[in-house]
N, C-alpha and C positions, 0 to 999 in steps of 0.2 A: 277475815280478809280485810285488808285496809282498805279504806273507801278515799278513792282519788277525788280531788274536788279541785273544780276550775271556775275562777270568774271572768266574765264576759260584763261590758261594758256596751251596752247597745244605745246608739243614736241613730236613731230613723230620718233619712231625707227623703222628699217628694219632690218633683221637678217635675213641673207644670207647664209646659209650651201650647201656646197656639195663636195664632194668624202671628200679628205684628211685637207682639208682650209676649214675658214668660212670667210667669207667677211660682215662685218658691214659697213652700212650706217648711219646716224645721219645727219638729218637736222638741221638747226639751229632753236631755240624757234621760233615760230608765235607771231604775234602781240596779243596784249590782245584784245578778243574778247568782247566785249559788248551784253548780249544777254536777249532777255526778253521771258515770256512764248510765244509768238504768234511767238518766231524762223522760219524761214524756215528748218525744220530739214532737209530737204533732199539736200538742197544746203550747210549747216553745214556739213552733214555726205559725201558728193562729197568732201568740200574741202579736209575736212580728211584725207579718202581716198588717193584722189589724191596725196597730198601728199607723203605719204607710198609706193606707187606705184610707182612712177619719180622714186624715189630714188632705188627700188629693181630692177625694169628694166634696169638699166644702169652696161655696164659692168664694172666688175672690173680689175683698173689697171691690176691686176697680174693673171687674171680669164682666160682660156684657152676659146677660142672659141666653143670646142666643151662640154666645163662643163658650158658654160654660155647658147650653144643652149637645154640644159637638164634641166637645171632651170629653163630658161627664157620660160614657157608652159602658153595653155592659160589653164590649168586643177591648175597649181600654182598658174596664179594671178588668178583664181576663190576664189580660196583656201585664198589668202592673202585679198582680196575686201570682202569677208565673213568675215572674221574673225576681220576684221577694222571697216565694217560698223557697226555688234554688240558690237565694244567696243567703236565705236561714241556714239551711241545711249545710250548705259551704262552709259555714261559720263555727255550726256544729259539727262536722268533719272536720276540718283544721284542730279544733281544739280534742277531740278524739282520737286522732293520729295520735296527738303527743303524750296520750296515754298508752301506748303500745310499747310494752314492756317484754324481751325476751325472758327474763326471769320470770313471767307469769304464766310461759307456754309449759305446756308441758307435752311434753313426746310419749307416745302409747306404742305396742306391742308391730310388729312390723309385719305385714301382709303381705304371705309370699306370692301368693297367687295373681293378685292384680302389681303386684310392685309398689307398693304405695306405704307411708307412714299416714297413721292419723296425730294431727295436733289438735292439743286445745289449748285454744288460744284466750283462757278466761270469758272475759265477759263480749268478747270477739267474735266467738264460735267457735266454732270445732273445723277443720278441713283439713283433705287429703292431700297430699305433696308428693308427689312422684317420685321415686328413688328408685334406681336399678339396682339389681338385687347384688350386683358386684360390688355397688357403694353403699350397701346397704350395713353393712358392719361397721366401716370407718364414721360411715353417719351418726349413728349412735353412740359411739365411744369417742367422739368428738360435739356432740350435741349440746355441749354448756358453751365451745367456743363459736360456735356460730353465729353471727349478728344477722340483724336484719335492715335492709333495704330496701326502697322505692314502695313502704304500704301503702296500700290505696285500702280502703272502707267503700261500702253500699249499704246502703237503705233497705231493713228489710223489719215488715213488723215491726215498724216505731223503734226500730236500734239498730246499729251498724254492726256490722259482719266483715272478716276478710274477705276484702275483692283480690287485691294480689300482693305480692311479697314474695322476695327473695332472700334465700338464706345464702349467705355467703360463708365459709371457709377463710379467714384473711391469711392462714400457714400456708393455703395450698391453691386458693385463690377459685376451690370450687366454688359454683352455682347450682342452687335446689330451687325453681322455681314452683309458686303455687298459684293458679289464674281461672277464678270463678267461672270463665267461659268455656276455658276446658273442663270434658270430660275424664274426672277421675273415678275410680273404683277403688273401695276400702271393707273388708269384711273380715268380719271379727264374731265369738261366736255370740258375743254379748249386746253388743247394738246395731243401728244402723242411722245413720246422719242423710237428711237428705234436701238441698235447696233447690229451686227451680230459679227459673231466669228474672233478674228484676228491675225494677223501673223505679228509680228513685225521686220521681214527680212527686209533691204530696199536693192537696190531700189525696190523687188518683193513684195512690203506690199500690204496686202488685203484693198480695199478699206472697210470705215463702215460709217454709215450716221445716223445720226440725225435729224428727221424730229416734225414736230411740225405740226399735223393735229387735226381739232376737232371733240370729241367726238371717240376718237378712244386710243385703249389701248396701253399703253407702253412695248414693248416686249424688255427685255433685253436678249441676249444671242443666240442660232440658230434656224434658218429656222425651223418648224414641218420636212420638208424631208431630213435635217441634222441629224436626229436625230434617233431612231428606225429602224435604217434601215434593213432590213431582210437581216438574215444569211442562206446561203447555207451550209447546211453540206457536201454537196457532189460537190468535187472541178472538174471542166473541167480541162482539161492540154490541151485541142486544142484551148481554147481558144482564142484570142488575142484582143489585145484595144494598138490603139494610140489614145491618149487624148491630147488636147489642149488648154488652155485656156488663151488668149490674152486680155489682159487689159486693162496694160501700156500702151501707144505708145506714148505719151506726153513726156516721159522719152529717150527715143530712138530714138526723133524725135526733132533736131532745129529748134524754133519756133512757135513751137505747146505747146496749153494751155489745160490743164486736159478736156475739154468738148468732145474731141477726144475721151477720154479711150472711154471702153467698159465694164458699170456698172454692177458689180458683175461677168464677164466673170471667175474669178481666183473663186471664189465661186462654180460656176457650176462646172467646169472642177474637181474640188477637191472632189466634191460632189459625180457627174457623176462616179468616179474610185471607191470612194469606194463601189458601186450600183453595180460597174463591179465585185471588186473581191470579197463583200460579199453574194449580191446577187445570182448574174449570178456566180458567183464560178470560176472564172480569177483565175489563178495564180499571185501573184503580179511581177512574174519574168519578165510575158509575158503582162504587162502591161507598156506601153510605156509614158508618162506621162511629161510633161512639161508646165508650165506656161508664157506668155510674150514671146513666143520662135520668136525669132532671122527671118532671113531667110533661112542662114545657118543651124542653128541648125533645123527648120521644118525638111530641104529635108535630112540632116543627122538622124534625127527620125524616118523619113517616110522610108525611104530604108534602113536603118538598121530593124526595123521591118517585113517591108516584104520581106527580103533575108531570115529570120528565121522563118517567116509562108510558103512560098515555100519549104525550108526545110523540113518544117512539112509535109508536103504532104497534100492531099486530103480532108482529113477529121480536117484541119484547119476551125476554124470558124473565122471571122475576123470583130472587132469593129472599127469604125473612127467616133471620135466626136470633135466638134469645136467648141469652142465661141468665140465668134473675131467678126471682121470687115471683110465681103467682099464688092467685090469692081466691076464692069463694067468697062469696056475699050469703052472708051465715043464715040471713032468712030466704032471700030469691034460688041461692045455689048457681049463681052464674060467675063463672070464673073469670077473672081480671087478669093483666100483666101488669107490675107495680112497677113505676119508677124510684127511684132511690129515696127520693122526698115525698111519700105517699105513705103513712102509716096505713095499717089494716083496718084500724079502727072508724076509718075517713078514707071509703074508698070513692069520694068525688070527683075525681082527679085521674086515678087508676083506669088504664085502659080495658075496657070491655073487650073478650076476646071475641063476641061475637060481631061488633062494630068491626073491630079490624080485619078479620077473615072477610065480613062486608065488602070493607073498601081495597082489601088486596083481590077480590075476586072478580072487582068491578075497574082493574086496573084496565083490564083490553090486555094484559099480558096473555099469551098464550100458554104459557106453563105458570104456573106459579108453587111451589116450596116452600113449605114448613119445616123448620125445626125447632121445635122446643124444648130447650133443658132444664124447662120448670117444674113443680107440682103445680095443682090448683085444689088438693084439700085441706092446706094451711101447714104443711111439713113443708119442711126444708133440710139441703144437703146437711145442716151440722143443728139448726134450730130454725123453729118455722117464724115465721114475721113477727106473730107474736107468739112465741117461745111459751108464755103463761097458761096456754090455753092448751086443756089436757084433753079434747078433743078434735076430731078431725071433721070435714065435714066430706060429703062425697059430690062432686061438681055437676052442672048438667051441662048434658052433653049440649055439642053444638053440630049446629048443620050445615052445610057448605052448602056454597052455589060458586058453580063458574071454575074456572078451570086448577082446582086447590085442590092439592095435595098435602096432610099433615102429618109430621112423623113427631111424636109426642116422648116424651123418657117416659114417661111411666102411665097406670092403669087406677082408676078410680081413687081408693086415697091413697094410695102409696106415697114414698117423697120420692124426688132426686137426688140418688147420692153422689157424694164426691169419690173418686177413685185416686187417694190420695198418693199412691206410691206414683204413678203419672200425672198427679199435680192437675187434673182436669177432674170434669166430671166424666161420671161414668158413662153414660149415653153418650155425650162428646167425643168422649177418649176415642167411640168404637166407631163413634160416625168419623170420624179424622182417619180413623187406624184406615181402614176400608177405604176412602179416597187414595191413602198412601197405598196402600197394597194394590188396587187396582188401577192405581195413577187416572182416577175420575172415568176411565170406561167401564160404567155396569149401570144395571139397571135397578130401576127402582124395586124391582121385587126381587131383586137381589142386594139389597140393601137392605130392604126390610126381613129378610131371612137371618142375614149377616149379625143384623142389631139383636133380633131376637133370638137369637142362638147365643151371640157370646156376652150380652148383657145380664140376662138375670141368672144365668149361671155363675158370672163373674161376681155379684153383685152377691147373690150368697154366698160366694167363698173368703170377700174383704169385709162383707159390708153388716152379713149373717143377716139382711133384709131382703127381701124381695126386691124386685125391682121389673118391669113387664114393660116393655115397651110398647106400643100401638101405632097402630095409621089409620088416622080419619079423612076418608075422600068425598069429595064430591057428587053427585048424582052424575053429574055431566063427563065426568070422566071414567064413571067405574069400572066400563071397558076395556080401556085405554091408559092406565095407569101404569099400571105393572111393565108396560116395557117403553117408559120413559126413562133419558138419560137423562143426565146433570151434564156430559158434557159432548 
């Protein structure tokens, strides 16, 4: 295959404003960059970045110390690393578009059943294109005259994919449109294509995957419990939810290669909120919500939250869900919650689950909920934190006080697996399915039936591991548990 090759001429500006002065920065041009479709965008859109950054963090000659400690925040370079990383990426989609060649598509076998052609579109992707089965003949045997217009690209797994395109007809002036947000269906007996929804933020991008199974159908666009999700008309204001959902660590961590993340974790976590505030009827004010979070940023989350459910007084209800990686202390056995920048090997940093069960018990909330879609005996959904280590360790347990309830994915060393045909993990999947299905009226011990009934069955049928979900309660509620709602 020819290898397209595009150069790019990058000059970085900084623009530095504050009080009375503005202070410009200007790097000198970069080298010409030599780049072809299979880029590393994410080490393209770092160097970028980096760049931009050097130069606005440094003070200026003439810049007072105390106007440079008022710019130089880390809420501005959030602001400046945002705002560079989508104009990387811009840069590198513009010059990707103009690699989109009709002569590289190629048209496959036509599926009567859903209506649909699969294309593959090179080093673009593969996707399904809707066609009625009455223009399904003339399509084909006009398939060389067809041009394309209005592509659009997305971010997905460090390379761009078709987001949408139209094929036009210019004899007859048809339209075949293809559009990532719509759901298509495509099945064939030899594969199956499949992406989920995505977020072309970097470094915080959603992972999405491509799998090629047979006899199984190609689902373009999201998960069934991304979707219909039931509305509460009648909002809680005592609500509260800290949501978590830890992905990256690959990115955050020297060294470490993508097998680490934590597949679909940014999916659930995204998912799980909006279940919070449409469902259960959160306010989204009192909805605490972070992806990939820091370690700093966890414990700055976590106690900012619950200084303002204590506030709230008594009749506070309080949510805490996580997807991530946890972690064992290989000589104590006491299991951690890891932020993204926490290696296993230096669990300093890493939250003690028993500290946190602690302080969520001692919120003054009067409910308070767990869910966890971690392990803590050093497995993980695809590779455990550290991957190297050929064994498991088994956690200890922990003991509640005060009004906590925990709903755990898994049992002693088992992992968390991901249940990758709905693009969440598996425990998630079933705790979302079950909100959706029940539109958030059931009870806790019908939740806990629900999980454990259709998880580790399911989880032997995709995953051919085990998977045993559990609930750790309280002393003070073991009563009293079982016919708590969520809404």
């Amino acid at each position: 295959m020819k290898k397209n090759l595009f150069l790019i001429s990058l000059i970085f500006f900084a623009k530095i404003c504050f009080a009375q002065n503005t202070i410009e920065g200007t790097s000198k041009p970069a080298d010409f960059i030599i780049i072809d479709e299979k880029v590393n965008i994410k080490s393209f859109v770092k160097f970028y970045v980096e760049d931009v950054v050097n130069i606005w963090q440094k003070k200026g000659e003439f810049e007072k110390l105390a106007d440079y400690k008022l710019r130089v925040t880390e809420a501005n370079r959030n602001k400046l690393i945002f705002e560079n990383t989508n104009e990387a990426i811009n840069i590198l989609k513009a010059e990707h578009l103009k690699l989109i060649n009709k002569a590289n598509f190629k048209l496959n076998n036509y599926d009567t059943e859903n209506q649909s052609y699969l294309v593959g579109a090179n080093n673009f992707g593969d996707f399904a294109i809707p066609v009625p089965s009455a223009s399904a003949p003339n399509f084909k045997k006009n398939w060389s005259n067809f041009i394309i217009e209005k592509p659009d690209l997305i971010l997905v797994d460090d390379h761009f994919i078709i987001n949408y395109l139209e094929l036009v007809l210019p004899s007859t002036k048809e339209r075949f449109i293809y559009d990532s947000k719509n759901k298509t269906s495509y099945e064939s007996i030899d594969f199956k294509f499949q992406f989920s929804d995505v977020n072309v933020s970097l470094p915080n991008q959603n992972n999405s995957n491509s799998n090629i199974n047979t006899n199984k159908t190609m689902i373009i666009g999201k998960s069934d419990v991304d979707e219909n999700i039931p509305v509460n008309e009648t909002k809680n204001t005592n609500l509260f939810a800290i949501i978590f959902g830890n992905e990256d660590y690959s990115n955050s961590q020297n060294g470490q290669n993508a097998e680490i993340n934590v597949e679909y974790a940014r999916n659930d976590a995204k998912t799980f909120k909006d279940y919070t505030i449409k469902t259960l009827g959160a306010d989204e004010k009192n909805v605490f919500f972070v992806t990939d979070a820091g370690a700093a940023k966890m414990q700055q989350t976590i106690d900012n939250a619950l200084k303002i459910v204590s506030k709230n007084g008594s009749q506070s209800e309080l949510i805490f869900y996580f997807a991530g990686h946890g972690f064992p202390d290989e000589v104590t056995k006491v299991p951690y919650i890891i932020p993204v920048d926490v290696n296993a090997t230096d669990l300093t940093l890493a939250i003690k689950l028993s500290d946190l069960y602690k302080k969520l018990g001692e919120s003054g909330a009067a409910k308070v909920s767990v869910f966890l879609d971690a392990c803590f005996s050093g497995g993980g959904r695809e590779s455990g934190l550290v991957s190297a280590r050929s064994i498991k360790v088994t956690p200890k347990s922990e003991t509640l006080k005060g009004n906590v309830v925990v709903f755990a994915a898994t049992s002693q060393q088992q992992s968390a697996l991901p249940y990758k045909e709905k693009q969440h993990g598996m425990f998630s999947y079933y705790l979302m399915k079950k909100l959706q299905e029940s539109k958030g009226n059931l009870t806790y011990k019908e939740l806990d039936e629900y999980l454990n009934k259709n998880v580790p069955i399911e989880s032997l049928r995709v995953n051919k591991k085990d998977q045993d979900p559990q609930v750790n309660i309280s002393n003070d509620v073991k009563d009293t548990w079982e016919n708590w709602k969520l809404k």
